[in-house]
C-alpha positions as a printed Julia matrix, in Angstrom:
65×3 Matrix{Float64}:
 81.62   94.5   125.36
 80.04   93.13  128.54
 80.13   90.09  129.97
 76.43   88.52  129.9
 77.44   85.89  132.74
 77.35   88.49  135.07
 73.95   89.32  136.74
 72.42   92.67  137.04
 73.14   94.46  140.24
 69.95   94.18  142.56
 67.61   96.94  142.53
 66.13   97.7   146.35
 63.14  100.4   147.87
 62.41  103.38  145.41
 64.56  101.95  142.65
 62.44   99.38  142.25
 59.68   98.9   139.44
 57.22   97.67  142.25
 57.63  100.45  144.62
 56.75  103.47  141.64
 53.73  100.66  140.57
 52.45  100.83  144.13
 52.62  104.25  144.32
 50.5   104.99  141.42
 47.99  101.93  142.43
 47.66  104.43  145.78
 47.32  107.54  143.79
 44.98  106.4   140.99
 41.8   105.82  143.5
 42.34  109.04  144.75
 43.48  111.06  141.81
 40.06  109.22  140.16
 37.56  110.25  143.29
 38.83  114.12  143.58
 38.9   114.94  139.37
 36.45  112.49  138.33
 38.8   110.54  136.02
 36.8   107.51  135.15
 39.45  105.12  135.75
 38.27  101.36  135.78
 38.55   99.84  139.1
 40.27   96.57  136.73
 43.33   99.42  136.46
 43.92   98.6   140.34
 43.6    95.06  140.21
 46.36   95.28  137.48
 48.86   96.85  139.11
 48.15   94.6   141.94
 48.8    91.6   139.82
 51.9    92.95  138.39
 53.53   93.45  142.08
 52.66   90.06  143.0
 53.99   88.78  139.91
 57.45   90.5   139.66
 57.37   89.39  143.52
 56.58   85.94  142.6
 59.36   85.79  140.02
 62.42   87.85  142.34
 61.45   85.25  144.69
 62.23   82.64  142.32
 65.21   84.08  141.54
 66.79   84.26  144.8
 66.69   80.52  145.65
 67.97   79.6   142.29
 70.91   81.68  143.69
């Protein structure tokens, strides 16, 4: 059984949730201009808003720490 006191190790670069969200926020306006995808732009500004707030909330938890 494991011990839910202690915290999850700390993820860092590609292991991250951000970094693979980034990556398809760069590939999606591309991937949508060469095959003609019809993405919504509001698909971008998601992603965006999803980095900032996981960045928002890491940063919250590190000076609780």
């Amino acid at each position: 059984m494991a011990n839910k006191n202690v915290p999850a190790p700390q993820k860092a670069g590609y292991k991250t949730t951000e970094f693979w969200v980034a990556i398809a926020g760069a590939a999606i306006p591309i991937l949508n201009k060469v095959f003609d995808l019809e993405i919504p732009e509001e698909a971008i500004y998601t992603l965006v808003a999803y980095i900032v707030g996981r960045s928002g909330v890491k940063a919250v938890e590190v000076r609780r720490k």
